[in-house]
C-alpha beads as a LAMMPS data file, in Angstrom:
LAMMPS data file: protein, C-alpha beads

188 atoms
187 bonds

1 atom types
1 bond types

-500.0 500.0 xlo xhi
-500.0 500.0 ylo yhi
-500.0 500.0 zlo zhi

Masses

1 110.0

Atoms # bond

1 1 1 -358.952 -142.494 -69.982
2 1 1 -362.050 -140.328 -69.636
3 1 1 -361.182 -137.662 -67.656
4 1 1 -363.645 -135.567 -65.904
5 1 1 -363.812 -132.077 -66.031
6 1 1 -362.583 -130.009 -63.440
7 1 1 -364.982 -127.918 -61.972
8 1 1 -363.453 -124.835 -60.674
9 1 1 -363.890 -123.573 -57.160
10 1 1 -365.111 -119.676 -56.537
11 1 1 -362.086 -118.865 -54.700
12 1 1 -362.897 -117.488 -51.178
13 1 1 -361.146 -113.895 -50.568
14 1 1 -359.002 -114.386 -47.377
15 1 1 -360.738 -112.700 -44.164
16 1 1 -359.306 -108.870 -43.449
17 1 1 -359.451 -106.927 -40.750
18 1 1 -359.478 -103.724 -42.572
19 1 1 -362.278 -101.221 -42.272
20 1 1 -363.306 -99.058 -45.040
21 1 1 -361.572 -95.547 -44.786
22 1 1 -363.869 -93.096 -43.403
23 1 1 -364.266 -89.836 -44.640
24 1 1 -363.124 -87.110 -42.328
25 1 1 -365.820 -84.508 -42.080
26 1 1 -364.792 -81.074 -43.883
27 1 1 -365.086 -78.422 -41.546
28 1 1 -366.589 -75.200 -42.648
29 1 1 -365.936 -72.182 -40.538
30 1 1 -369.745 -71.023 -40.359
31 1 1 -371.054 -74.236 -39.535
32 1 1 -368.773 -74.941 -36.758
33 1 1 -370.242 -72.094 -34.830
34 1 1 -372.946 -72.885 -32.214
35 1 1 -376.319 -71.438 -33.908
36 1 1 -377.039 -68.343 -31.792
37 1 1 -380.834 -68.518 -30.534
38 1 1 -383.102 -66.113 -32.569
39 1 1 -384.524 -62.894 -31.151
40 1 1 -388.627 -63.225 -30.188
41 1 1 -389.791 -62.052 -33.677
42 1 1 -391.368 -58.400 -32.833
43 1 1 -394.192 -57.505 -34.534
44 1 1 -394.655 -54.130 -34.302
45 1 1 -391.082 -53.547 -36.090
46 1 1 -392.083 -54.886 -39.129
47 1 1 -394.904 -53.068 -39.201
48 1 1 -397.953 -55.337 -37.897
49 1 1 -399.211 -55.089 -34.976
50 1 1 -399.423 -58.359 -33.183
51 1 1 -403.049 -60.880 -33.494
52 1 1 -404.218 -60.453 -30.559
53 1 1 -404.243 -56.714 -30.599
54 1 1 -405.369 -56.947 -34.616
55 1 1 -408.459 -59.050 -33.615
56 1 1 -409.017 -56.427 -30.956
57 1 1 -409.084 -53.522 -32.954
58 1 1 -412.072 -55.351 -35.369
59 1 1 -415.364 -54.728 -34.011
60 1 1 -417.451 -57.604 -32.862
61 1 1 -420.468 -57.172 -34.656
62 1 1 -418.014 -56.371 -37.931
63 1 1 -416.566 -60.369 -36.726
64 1 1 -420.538 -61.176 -36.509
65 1 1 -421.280 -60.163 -40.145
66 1 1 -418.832 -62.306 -41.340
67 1 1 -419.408 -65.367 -39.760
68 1 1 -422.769 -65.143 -40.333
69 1 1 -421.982 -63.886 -44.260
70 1 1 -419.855 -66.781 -44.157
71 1 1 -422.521 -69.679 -42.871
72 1 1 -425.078 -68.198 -46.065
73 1 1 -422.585 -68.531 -48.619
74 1 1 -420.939 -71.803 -47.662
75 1 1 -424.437 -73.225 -47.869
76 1 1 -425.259 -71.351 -51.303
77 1 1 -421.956 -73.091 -52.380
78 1 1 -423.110 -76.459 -51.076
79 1 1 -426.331 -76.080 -52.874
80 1 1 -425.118 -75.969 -56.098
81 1 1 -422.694 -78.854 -55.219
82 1 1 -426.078 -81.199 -54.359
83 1 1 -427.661 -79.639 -57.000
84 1 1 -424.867 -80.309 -60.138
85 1 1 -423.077 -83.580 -58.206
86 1 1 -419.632 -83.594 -60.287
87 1 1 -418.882 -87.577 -61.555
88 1 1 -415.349 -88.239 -61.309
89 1 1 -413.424 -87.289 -64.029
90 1 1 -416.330 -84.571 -65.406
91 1 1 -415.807 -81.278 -65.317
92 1 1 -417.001 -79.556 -61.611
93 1 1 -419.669 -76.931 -62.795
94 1 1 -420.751 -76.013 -59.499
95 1 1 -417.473 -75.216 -58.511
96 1 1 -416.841 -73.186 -62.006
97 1 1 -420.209 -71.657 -61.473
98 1 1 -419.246 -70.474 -57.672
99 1 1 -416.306 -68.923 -58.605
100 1 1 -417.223 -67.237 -61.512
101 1 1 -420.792 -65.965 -60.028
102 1 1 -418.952 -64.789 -57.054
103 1 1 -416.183 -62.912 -58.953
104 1 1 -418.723 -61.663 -61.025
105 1 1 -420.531 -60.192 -57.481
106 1 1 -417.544 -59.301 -55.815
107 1 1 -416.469 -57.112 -58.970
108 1 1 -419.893 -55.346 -58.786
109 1 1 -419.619 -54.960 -54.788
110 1 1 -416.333 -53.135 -54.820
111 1 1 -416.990 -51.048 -57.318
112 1 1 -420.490 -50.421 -55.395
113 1 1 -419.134 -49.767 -52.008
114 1 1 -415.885 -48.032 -52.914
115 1 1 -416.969 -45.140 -55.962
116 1 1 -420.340 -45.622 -56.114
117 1 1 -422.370 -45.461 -52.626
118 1 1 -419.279 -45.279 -50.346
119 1 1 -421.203 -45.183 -47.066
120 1 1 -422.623 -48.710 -48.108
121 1 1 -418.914 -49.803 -46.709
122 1 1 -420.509 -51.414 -43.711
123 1 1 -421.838 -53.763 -46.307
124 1 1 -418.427 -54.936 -47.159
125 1 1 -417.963 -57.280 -43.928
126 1 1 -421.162 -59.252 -44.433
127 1 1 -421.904 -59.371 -48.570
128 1 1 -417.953 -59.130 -49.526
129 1 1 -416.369 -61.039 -47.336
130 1 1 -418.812 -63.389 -45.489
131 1 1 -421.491 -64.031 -48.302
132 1 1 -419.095 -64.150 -51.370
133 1 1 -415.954 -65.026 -49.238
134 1 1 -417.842 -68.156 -48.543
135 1 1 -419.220 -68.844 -51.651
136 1 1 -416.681 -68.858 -53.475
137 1 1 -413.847 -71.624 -53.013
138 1 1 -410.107 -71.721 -53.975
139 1 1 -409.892 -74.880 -51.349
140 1 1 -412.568 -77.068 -53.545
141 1 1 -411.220 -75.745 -56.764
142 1 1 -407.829 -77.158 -55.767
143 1 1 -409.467 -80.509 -54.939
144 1 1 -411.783 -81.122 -57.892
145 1 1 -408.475 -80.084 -60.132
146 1 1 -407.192 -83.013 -57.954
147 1 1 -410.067 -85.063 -58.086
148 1 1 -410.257 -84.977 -61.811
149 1 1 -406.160 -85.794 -62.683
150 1 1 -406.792 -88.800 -60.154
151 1 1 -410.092 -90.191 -62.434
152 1 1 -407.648 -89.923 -65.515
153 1 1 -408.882 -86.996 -67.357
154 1 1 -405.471 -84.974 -66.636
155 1 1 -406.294 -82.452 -69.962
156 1 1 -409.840 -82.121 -68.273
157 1 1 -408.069 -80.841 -64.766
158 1 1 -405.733 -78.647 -66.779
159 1 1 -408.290 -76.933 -68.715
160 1 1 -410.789 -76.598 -65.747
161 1 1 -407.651 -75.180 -64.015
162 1 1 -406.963 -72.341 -66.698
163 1 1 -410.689 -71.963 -67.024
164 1 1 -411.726 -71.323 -63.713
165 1 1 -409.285 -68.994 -62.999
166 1 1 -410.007 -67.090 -66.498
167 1 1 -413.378 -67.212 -65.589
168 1 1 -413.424 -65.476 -62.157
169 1 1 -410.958 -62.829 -63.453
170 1 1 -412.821 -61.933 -66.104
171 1 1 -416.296 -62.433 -64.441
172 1 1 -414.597 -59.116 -61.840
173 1 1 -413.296 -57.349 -64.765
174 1 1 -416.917 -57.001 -66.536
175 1 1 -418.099 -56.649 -63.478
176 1 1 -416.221 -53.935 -62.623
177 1 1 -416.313 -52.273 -65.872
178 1 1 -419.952 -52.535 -66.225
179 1 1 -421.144 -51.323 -62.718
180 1 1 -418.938 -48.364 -62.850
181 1 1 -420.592 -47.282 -66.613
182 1 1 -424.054 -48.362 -64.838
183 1 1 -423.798 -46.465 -61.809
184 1 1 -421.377 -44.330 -61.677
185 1 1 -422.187 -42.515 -65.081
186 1 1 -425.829 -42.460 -63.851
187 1 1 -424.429 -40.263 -60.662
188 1 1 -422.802 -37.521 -63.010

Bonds

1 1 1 2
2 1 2 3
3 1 3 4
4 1 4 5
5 1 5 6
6 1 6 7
7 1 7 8
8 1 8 9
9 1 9 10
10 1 10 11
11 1 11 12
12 1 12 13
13 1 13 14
14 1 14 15
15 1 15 16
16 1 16 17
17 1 17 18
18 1 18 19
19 1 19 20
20 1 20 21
21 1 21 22
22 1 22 23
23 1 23 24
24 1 24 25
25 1 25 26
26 1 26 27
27 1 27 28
28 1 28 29
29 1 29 30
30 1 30 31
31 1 31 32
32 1 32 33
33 1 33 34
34 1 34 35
35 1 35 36
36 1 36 37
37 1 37 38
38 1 38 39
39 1 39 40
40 1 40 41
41 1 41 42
42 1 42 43
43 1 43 44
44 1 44 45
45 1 45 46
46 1 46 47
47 1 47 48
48 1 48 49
49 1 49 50
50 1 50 51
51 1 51 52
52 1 52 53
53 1 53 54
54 1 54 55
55 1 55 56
56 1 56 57
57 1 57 58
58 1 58 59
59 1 59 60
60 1 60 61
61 1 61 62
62 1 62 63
63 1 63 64
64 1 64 65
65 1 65 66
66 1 66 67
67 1 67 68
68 1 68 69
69 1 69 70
70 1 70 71
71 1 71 72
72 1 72 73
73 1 73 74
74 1 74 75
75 1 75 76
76 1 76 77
77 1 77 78
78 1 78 79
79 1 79 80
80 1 80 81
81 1 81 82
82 1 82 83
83 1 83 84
84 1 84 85
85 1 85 86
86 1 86 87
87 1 87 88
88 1 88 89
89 1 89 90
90 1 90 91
91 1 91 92
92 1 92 93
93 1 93 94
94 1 94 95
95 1 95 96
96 1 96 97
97 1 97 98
98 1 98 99
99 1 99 100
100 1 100 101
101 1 101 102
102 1 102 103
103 1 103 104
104 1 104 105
105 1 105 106
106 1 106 107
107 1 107 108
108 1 108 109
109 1 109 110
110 1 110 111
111 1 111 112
112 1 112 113
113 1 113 114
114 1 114 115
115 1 115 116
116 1 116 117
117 1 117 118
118 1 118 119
119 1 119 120
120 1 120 121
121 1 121 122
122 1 122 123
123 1 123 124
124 1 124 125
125 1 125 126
126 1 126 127
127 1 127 128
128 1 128 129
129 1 129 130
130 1 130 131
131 1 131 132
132 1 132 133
133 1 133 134
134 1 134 135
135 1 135 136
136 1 136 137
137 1 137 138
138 1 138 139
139 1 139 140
140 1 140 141
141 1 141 142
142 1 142 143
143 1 143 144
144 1 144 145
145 1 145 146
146 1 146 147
147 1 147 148
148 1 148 149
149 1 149 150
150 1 150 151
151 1 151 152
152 1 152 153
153 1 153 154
154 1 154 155
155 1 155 156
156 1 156 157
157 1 157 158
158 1 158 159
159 1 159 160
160 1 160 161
161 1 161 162
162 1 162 163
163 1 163 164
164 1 164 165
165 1 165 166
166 1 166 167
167 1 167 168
168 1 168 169
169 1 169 170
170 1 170 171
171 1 171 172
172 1 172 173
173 1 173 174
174 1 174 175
175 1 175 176
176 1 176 177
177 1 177 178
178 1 178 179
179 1 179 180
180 1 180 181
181 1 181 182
182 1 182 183
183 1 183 184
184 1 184 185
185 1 185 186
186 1 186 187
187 1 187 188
């Protein structure tokens, strides 16, 4: 006799009516306080006075010479962007070239305004701040960095990132260092 195999049956658990245990929640004796609402943060005692009174105490036509300052180098800075387009994955030279020609000012202004011709300071608002505050970029640095990992060429974005950086630093340095032999020495 040919017997057929037996085919065995997955064998069905019985039904139970037993929940899983639930874990009791362990009580900690700082957490089980209500949070006590936070005092209106207060300015003045940490030693800054509060915005409104801050934007008060800056002069309008001070506020005037750097949005204006502002508008020129923002367009200076889209200028060279039109004028050296960066492909993706190519390393941003208008970008480089903002920051490092603006550090490279800024390191001459300061030294300019502040040892050299300090009664120039009125200068500072517009050229320092607006002009080369607006010129340079931090914001479009971070994106071509961005831009340029994206398109694949991640050693490209970590060297412009080290670059640029170097650059501008170094840019203010000789800057610095060579205004103050310039001028400065002249003075004496």
């Amino acid at each position: 006799m040919d017997r057929e195999p037996q085919r065995r049956r997955p064998q069905r658990r019985p039904p139970t009516n037993r929940r899983p245990k639930r874990r009791e929640p362990q009580h900690h004796p700082d957490l089980d306080q209500k949070p006590q609402p936070r005092p209106p943060l207060d300015r003045e005692s940490q030693g800054r006075p509060p915005l409104r009174q801050a934007l008060r105490s800056v002069s309008v036509p001070a506020l005037a010479a750097v949005a204006a300052g502002g508008a020129i180098g923002a367009l200076a800075r889209y200028g060279l962007t039109v004028a050296f387009p960066a492909a993706p994955g190519a390393f941003p030279v208008a970008t480089f070239t903002a920051n490092t020609v603006g550090g490279l000012l800024i390191g001459a202004l300061m030294i300019t305004v502040t040892e050299v011709a300090p009664g120039l300071g009125r200068i500072r608002p517009f050229v320092g701040v607006g002009i080369l505050g607006g010129f340079t970029t931090f914001s479009t640095y971070i994106l071509d960095i961005g831009r340029t990992a994206s398109a694949g060429a991640t050693a490209l974005a970590v060297v412009y990132a080290f670059t640029t950086i170097a650059a501008a630093l170094l840019a203010a340095a000789v800057a610095m260092y060579a205004t103050r032999r310039l001028l400065v020495r002249r003075r004496a």
